[in-house]
N, CA, C and O of each residue as an XYZ file, in Angstrom:
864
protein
N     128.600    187.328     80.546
C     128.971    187.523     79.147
C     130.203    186.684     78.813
O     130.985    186.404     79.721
N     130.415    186.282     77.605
C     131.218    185.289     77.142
C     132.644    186.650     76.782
O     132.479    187.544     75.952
N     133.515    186.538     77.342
C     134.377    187.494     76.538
C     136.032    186.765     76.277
O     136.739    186.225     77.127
N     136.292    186.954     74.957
C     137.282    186.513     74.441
C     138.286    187.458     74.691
O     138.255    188.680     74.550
N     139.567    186.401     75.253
C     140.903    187.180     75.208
C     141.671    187.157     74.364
O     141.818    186.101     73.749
N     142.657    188.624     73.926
C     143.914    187.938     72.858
C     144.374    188.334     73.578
O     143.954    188.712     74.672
N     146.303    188.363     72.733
C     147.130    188.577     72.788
C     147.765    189.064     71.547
O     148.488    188.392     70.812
N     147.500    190.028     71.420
C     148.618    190.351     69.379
C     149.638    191.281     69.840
O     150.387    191.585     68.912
N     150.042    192.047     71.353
C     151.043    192.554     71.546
C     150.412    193.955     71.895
O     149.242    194.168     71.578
N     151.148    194.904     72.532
C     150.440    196.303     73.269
C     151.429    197.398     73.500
O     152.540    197.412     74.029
N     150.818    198.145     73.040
C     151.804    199.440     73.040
C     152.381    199.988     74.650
O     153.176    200.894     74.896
N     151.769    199.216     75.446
C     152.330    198.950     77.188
C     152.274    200.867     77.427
O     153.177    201.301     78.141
N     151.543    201.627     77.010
C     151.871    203.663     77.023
C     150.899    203.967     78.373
O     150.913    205.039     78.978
N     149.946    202.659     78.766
C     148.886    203.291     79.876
C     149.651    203.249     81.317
O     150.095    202.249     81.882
N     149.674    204.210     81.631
C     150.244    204.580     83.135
C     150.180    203.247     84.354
O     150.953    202.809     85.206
N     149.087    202.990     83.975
C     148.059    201.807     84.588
C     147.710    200.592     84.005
O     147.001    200.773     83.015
N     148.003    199.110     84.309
C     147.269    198.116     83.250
C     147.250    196.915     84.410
O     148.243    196.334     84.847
N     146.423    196.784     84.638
C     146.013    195.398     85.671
C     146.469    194.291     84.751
O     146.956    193.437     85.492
N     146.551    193.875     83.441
C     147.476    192.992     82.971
C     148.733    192.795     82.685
O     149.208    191.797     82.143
N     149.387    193.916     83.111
C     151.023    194.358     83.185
C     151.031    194.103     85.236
O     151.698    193.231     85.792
N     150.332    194.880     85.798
C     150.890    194.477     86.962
C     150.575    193.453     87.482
O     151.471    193.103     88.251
N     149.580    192.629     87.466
C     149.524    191.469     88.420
C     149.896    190.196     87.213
O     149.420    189.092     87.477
N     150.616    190.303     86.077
C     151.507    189.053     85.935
C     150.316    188.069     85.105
O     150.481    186.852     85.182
N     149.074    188.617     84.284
C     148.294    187.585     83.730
C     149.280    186.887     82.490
O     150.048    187.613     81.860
N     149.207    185.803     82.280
C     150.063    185.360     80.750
C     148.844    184.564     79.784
O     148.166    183.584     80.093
N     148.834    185.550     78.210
C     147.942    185.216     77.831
C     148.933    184.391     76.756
O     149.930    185.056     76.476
N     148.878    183.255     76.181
C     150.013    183.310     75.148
C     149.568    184.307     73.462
O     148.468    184.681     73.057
N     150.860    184.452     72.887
C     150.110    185.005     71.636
C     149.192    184.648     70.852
O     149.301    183.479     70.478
N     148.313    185.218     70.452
C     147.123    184.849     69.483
C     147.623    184.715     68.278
O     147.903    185.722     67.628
N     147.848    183.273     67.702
C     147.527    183.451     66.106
C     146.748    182.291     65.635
O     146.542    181.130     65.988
N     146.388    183.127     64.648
C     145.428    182.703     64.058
C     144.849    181.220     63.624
O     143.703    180.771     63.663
N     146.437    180.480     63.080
C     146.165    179.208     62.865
C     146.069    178.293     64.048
O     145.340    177.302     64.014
N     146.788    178.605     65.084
C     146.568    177.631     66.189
C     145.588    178.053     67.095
O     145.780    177.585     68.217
N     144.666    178.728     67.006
C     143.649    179.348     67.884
C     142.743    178.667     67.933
O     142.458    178.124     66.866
N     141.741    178.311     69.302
C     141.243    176.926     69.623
C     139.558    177.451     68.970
O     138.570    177.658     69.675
N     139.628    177.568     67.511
C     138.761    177.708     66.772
C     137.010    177.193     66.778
O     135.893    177.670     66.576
N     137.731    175.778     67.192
C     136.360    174.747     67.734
C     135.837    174.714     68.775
O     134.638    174.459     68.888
N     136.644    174.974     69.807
C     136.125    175.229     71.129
C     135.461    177.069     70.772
O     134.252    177.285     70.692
N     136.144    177.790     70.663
C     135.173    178.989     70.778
C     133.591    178.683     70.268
O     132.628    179.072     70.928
N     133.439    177.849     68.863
C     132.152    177.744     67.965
C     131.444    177.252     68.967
O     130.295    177.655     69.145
N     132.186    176.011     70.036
C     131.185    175.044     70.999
C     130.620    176.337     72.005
O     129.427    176.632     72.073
N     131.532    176.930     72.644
C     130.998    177.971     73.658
C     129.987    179.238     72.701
O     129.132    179.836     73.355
N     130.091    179.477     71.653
C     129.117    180.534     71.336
C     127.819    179.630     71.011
O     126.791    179.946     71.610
N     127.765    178.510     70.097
C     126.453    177.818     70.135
C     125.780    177.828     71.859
O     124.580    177.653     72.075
N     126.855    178.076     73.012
C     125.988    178.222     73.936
C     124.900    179.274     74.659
O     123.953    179.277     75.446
N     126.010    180.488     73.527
C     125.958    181.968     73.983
C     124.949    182.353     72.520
O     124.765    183.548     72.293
N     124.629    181.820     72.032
C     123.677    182.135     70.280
C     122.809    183.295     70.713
O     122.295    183.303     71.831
N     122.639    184.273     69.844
C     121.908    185.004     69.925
C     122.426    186.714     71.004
O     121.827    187.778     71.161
N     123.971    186.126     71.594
C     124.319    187.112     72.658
C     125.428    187.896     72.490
O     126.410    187.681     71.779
N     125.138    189.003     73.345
C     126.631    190.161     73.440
C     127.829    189.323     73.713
O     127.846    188.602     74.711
N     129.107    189.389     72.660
C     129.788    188.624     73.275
C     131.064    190.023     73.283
O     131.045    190.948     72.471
N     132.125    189.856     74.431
C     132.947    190.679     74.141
C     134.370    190.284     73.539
O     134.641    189.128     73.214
N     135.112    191.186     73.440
C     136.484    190.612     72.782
C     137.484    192.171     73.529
O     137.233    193.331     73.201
N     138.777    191.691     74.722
C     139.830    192.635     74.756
C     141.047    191.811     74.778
O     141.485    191.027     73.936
N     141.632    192.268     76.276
C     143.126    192.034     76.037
C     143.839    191.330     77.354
O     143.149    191.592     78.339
N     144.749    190.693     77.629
C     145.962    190.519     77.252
C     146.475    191.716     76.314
O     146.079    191.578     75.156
N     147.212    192.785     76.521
C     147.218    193.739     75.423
C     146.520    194.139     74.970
O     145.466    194.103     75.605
N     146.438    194.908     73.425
C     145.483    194.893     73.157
C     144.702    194.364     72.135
O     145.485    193.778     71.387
N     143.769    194.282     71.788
C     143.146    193.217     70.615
C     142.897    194.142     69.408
O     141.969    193.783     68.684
N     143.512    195.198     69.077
C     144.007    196.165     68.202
C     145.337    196.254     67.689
O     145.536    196.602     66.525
N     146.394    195.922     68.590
C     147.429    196.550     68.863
C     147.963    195.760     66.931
O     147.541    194.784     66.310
N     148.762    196.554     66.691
C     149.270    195.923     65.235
C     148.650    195.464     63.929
O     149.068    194.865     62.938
N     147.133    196.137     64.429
C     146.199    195.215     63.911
C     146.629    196.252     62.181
O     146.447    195.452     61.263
N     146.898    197.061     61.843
C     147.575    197.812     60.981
C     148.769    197.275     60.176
O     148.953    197.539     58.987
N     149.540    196.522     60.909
C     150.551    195.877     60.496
C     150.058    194.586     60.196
O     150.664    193.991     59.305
N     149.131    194.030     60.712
C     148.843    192.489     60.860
C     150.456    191.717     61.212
O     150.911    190.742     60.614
N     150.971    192.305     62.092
C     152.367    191.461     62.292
C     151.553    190.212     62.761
O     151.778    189.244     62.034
N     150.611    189.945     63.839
C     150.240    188.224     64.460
C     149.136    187.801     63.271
O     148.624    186.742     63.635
N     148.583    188.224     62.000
C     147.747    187.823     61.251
C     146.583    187.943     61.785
O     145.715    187.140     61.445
N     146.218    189.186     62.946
C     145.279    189.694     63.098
C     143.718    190.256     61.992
O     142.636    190.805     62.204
N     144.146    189.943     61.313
C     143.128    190.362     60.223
C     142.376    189.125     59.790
O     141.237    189.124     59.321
N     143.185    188.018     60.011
C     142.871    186.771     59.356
C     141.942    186.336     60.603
O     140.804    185.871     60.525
N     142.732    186.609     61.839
C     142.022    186.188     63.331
C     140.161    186.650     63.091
O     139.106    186.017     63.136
N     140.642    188.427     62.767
C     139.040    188.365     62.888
C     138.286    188.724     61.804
O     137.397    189.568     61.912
N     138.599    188.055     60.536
C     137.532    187.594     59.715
C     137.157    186.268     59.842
O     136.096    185.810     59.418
N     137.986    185.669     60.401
C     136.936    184.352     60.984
C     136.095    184.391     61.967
O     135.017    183.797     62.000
N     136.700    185.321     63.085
C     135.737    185.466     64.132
C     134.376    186.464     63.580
O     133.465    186.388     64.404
N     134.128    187.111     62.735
C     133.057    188.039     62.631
C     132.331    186.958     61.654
O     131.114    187.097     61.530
N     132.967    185.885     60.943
C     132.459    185.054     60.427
C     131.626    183.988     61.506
O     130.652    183.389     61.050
N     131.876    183.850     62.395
C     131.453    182.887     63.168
C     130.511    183.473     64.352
O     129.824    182.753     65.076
N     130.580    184.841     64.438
C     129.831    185.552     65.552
C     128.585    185.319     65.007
O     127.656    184.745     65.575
N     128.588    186.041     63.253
C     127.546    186.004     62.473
C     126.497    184.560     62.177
O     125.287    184.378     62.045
N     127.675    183.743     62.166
C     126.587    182.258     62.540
C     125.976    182.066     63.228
O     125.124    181.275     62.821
N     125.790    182.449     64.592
C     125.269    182.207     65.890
C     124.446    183.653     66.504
O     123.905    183.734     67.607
N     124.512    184.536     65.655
C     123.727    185.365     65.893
C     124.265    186.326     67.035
O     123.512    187.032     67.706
N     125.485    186.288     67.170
C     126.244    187.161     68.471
C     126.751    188.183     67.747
O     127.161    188.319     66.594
N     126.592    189.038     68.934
C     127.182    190.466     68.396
C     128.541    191.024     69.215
O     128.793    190.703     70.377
N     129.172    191.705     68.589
C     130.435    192.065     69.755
C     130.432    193.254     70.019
O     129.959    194.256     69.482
N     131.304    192.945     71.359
C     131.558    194.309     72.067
C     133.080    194.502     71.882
O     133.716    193.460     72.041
N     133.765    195.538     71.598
C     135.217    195.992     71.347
C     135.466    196.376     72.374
O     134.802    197.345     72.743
N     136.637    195.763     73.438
C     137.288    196.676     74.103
C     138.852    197.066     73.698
O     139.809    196.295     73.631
N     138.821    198.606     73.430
C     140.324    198.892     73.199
C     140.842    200.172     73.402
O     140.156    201.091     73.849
N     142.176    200.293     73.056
C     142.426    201.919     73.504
C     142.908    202.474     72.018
O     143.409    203.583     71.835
N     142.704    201.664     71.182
C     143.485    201.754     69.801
C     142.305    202.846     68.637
O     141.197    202.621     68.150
N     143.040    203.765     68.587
C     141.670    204.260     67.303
C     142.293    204.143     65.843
O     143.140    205.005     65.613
N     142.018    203.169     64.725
C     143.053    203.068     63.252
C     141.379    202.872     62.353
O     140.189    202.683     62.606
N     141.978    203.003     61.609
C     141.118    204.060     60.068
C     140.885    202.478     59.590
O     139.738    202.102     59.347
N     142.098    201.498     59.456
C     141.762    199.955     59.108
C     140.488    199.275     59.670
O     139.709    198.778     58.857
N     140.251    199.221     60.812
C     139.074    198.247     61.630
C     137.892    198.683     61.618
O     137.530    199.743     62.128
N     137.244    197.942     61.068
C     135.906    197.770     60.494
C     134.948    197.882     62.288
O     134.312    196.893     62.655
N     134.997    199.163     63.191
C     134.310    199.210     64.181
C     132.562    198.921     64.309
O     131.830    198.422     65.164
N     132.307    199.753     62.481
C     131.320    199.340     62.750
C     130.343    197.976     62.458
O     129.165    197.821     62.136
N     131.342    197.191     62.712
C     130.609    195.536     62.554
C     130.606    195.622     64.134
O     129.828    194.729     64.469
N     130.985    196.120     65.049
C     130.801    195.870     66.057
C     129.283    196.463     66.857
O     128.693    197.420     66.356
N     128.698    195.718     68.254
C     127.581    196.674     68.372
C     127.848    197.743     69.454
O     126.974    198.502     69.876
N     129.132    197.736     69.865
C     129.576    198.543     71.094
C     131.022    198.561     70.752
O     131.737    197.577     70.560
N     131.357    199.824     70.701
C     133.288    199.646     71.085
C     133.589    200.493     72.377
O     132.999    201.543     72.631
N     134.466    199.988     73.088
C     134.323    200.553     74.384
C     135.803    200.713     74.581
O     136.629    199.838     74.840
N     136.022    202.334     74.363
C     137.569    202.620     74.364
C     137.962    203.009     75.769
O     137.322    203.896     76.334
N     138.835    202.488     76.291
C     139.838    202.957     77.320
C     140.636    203.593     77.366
O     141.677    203.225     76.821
N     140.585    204.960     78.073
C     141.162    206.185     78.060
C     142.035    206.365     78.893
O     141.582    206.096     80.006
N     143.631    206.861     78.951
C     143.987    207.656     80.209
C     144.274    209.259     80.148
O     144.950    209.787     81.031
N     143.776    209.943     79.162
C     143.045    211.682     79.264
C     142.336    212.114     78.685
O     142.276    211.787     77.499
N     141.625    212.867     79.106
C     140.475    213.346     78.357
C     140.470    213.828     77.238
O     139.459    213.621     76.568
N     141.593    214.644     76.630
C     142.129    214.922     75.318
C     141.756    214.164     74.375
O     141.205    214.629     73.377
N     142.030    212.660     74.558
C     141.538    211.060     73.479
C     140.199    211.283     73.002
O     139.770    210.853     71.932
N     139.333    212.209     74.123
C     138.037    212.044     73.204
C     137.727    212.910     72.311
O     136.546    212.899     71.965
N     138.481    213.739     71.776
C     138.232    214.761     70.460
C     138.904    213.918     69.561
O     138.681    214.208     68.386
N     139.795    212.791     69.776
C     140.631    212.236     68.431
C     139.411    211.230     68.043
O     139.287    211.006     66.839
N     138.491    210.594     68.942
C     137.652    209.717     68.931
C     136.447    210.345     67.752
O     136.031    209.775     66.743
N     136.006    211.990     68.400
C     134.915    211.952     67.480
C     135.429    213.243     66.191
O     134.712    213.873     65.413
N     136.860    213.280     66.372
C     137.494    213.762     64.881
C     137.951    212.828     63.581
O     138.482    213.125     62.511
N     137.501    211.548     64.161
C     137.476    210.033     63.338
C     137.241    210.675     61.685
O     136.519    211.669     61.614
N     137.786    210.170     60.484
C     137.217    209.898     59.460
C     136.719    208.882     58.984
O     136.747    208.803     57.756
N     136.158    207.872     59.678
C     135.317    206.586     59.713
C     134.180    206.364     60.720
O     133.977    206.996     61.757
N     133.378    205.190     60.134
C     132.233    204.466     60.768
C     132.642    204.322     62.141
O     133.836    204.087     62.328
N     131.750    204.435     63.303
C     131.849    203.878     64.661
C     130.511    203.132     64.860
O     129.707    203.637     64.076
N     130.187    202.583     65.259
C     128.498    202.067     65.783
C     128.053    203.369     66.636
O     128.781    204.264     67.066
N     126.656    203.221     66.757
C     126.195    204.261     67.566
C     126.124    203.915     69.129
O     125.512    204.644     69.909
N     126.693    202.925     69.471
C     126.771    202.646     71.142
C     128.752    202.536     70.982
O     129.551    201.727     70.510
N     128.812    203.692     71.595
C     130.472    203.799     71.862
C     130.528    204.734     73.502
O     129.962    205.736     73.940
N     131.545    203.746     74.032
C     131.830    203.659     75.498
C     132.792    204.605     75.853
O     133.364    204.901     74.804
N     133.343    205.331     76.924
C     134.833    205.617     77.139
C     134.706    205.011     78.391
O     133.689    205.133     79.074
N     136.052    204.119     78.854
C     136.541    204.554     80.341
C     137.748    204.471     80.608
O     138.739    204.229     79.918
N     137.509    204.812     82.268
C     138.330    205.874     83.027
C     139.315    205.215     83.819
O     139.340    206.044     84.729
N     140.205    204.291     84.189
C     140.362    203.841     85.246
C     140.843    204.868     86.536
O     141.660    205.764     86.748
N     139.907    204.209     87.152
C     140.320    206.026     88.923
C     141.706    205.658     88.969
O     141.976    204.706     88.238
N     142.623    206.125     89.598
C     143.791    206.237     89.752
C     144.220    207.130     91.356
O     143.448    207.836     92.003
N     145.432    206.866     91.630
C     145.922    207.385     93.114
C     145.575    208.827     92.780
O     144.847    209.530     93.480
N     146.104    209.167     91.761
C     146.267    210.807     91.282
C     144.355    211.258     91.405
O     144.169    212.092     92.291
N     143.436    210.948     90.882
C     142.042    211.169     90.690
C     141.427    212.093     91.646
O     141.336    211.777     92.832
N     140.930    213.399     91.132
C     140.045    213.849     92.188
C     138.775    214.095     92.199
O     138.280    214.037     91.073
N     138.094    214.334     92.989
C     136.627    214.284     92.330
C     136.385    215.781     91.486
O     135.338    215.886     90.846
N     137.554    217.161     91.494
C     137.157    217.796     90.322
C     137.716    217.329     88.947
O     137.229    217.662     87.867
N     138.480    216.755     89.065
C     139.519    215.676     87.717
C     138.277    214.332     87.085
O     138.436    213.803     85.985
N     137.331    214.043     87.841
C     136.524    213.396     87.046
C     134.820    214.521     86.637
O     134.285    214.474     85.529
N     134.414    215.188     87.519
C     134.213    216.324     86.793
C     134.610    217.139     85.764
O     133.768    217.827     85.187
N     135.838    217.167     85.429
C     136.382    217.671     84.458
C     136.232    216.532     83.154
O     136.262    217.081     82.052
N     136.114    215.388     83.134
C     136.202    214.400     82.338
C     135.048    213.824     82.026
O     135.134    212.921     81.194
N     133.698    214.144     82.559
C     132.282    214.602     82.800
C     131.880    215.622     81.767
O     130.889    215.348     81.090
N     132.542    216.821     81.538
C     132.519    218.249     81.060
C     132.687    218.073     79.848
O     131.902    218.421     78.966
N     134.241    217.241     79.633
C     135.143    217.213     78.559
C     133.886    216.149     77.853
O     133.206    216.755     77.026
N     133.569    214.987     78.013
C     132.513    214.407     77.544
C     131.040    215.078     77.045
O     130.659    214.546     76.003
N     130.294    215.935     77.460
C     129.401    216.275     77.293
C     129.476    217.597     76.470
O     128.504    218.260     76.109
N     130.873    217.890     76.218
C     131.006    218.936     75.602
C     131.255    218.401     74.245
O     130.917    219.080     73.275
N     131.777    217.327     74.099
C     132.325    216.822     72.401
C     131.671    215.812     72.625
O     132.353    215.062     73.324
N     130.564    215.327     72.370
C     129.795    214.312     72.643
C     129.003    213.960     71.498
O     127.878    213.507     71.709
N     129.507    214.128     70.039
C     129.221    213.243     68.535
C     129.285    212.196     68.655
O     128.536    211.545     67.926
N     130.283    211.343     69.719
C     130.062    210.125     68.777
C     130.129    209.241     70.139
O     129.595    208.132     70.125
N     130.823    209.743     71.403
C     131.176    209.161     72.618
C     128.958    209.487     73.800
O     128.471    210.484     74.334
N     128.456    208.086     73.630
C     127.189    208.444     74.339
C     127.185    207.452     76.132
O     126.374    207.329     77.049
N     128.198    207.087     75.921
C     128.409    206.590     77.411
C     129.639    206.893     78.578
O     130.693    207.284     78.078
N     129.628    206.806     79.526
C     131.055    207.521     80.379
C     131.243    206.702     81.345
O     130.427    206.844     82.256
N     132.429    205.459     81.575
C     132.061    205.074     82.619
C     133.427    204.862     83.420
O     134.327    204.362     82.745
N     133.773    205.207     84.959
C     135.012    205.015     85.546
C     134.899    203.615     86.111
O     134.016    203.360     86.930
N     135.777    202.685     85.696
C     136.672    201.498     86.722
C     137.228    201.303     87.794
O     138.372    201.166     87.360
N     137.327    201.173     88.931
C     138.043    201.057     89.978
C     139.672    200.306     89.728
O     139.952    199.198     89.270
N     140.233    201.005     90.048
C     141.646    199.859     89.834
C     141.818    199.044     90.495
O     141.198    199.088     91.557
N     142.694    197.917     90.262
C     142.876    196.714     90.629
C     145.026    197.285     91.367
O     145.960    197.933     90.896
N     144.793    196.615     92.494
C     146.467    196.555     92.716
C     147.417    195.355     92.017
O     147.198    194.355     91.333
N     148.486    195.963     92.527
C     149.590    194.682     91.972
C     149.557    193.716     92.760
O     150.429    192.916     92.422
N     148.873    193.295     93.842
C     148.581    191.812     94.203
C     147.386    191.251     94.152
O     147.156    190.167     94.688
N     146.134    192.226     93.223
C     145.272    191.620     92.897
C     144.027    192.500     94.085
O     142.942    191.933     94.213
N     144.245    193.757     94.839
C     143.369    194.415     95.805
C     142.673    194.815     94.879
O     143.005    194.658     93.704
N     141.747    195.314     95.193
C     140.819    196.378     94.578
C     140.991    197.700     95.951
O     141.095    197.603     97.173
N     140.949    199.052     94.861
C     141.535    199.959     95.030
C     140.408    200.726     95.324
O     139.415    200.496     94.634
N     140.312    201.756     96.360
C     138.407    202.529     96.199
C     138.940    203.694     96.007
O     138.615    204.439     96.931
N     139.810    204.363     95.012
C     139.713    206.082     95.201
C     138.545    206.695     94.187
O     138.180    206.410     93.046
N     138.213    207.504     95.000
C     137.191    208.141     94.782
C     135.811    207.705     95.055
O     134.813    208.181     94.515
N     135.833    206.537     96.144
C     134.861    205.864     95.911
C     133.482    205.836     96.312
O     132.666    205.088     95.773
N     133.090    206.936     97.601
C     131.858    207.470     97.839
C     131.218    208.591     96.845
O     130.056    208.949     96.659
N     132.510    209.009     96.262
C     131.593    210.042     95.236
C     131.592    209.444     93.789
O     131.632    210.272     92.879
N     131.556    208.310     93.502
C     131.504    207.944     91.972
C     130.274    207.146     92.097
O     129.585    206.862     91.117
N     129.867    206.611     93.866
C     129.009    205.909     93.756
C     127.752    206.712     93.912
O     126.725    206.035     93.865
N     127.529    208.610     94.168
C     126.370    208.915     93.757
C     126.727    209.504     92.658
O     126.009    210.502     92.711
N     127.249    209.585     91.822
C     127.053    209.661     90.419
C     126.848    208.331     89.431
O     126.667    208.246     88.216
N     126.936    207.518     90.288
C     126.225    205.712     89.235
C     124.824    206.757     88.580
O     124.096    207.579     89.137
N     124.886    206.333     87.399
C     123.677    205.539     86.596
C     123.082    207.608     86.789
O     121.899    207.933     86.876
N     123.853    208.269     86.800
C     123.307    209.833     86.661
C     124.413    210.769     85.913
O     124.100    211.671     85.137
N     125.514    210.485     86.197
C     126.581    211.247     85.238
C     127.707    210.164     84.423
O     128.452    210.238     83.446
N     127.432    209.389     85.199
C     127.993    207.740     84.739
C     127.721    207.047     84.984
O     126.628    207.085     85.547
N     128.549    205.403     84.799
C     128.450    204.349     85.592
C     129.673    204.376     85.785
O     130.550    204.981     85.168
N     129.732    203.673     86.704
C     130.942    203.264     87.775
C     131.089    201.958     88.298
O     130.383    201.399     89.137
N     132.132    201.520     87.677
C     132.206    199.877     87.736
C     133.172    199.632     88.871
O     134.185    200.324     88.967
N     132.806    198.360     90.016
C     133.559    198.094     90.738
C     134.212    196.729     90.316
O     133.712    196.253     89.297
N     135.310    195.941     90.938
C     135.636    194.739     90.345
C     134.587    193.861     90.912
O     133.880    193.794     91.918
N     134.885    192.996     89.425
C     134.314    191.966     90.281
C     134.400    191.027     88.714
O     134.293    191.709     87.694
N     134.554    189.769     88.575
C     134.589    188.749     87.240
C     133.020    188.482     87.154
O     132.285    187.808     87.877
N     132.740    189.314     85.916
C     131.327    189.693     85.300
C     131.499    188.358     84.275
O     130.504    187.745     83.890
N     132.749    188.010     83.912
C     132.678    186.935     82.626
C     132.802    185.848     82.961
O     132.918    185.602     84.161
N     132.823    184.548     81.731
C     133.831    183.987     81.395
C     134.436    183.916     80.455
O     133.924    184.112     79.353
N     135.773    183.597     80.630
C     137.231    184.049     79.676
C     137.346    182.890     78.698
O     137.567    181.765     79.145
N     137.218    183.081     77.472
C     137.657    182.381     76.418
C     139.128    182.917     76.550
O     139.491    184.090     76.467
N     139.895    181.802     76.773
C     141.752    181.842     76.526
C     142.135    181.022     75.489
O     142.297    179.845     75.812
N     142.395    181.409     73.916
C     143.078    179.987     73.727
C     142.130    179.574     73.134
O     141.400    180.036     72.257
N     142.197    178.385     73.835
C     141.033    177.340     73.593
C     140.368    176.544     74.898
O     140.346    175.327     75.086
N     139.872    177.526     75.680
C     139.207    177.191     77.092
C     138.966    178.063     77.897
O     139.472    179.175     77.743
N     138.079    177.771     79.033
C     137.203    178.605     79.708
C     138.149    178.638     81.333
O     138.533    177.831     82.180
N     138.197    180.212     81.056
C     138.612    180.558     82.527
C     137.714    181.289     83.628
O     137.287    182.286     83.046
N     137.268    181.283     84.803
C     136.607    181.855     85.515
C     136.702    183.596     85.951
O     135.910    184.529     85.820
N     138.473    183.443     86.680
C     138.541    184.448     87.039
C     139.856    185.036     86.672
O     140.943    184.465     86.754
N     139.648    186.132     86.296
C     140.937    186.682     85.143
C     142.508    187.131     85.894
O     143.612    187.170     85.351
N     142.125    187.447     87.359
C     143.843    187.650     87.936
C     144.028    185.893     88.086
O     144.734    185.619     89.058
N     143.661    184.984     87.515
C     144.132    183.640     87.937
C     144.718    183.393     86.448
O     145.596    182.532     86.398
N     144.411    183.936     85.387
C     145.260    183.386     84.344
C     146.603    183.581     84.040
O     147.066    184.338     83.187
N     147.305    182.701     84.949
C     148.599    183.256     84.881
C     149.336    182.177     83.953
O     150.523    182.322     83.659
């Protein structure tokens, strides 16, 4: 999948952020200098496909304020997805009443408690009907603490129809296994459960990166 990075700045509140600890540098996103032409060249490649969009931060963060001219960023980009027939995927942890989610065909919020998902489906706005949560496992994680987050899901479950935990990444770039024989028989039955691994490539800017702890 083609997935675009920003940078508009991040409320830095997650306990956990594989782009805070291992040192990625995305520069800031704005709008006018954003490598506009190169993205159009890489989606004419991707026409017709899921493309995603997160962070460097987050690709929400301010989006209320438009302090980086975030608004301007993505009415061009929903302008240009729409040319080529691509659809997006949202990744964020941000929930605001401003962003038009449902132009998106997936938003896939990142959680660190289970609490977030009653603010999710106490929304007074549009969501698409494919909306994600995840989990990243953590040192703290137990297997009744993701049971519990299992529960908490299926119990307020209006608007949240997918559940899926992340493996964390360390601060020199390890991959982390807690919890990791029991998330892998719950794959694809009470969740999915994602291990690392660079599923993309990274639109930065204005160019293609392979593997994302290398964008430094």
């Amino acid at each position: 999948m083609l997935s675009i990075l920003t940078n508009f700045g991040c409320h830095w509140s997650c306990r956990y952020c594989v782009y805070r600890e291992n040192g990625i540098n995305i520069k800031i996103t704005d709008y006018r200098t954003f490598g506009w032409k190169e993205l159009e060249e890489e989606l004419k490649q991707h026409k017709g496909e899921l493309v995603s969009i997160s962070g460097g931060g987050d690709p929400l963060y301010d989006y209320n304020k438009d302090t980086h001219r975030s608004k301007m960023f993505y009415n061009k980009l929903f302008l240009l997805l729409e040319k080529y027939n691509c659809i997006l995927e949202l990744h964020t942890s941000i929930l605001i009443e401003e962003f038009p989610y449902d132009k998106c065909e997936r938003v896939v919020f990142h959680l660190t408690t289970p609490t977030q998902i009653g603010l999710i489906n106490n929304r007074l706005f549009e969501l698409p009907k494919l909306v994600r949560v995840v989990f990243v496992v953590q040192d703290y994680y137990t297997n009744k603490l993701i049971l519990q987050i299992v529960r908490y899901v299926n119990d307020n479950n209006n608007a949240v129809n997918e559940l899926s935990f992340r493996q964390m990444i360390g601060s020199n770039g390890e991959t982390k296994y807690y919890c990791h024989e029991f998330l892998k028989q719950g794959h694809m039955k009470l969740w999915y459960y994602i291990e690392q691994c660079d599923y993309n490539e990274y639109f930065v800017d204005d160019h293609i990166e392979r593997e994302y702890l290398k964008i430094k």
